[in-house]
Steps between C-alpha positions, in 0.01 A plus 500: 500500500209619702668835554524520134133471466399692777735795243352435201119486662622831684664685212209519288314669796759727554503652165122555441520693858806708314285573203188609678698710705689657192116524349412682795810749542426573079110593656679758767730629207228547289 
């Protein structure tokens, strides 16, 4: 169970990284 939070506490972290990186590849394309 601890794993399991240590994903879903991780996850959400992981994503906003992926969409500031997409944000900043969109800056380079534009």
């Amino acid at each position: 169970m601890n794993n399991l939070k240590n994903i879903q506490t991780i996850l959400p972290a992981l994503l906003v990284l992926n969409s500031d990186e997409r944000a900043n590849q969109q800056k380079y394309l534009w």
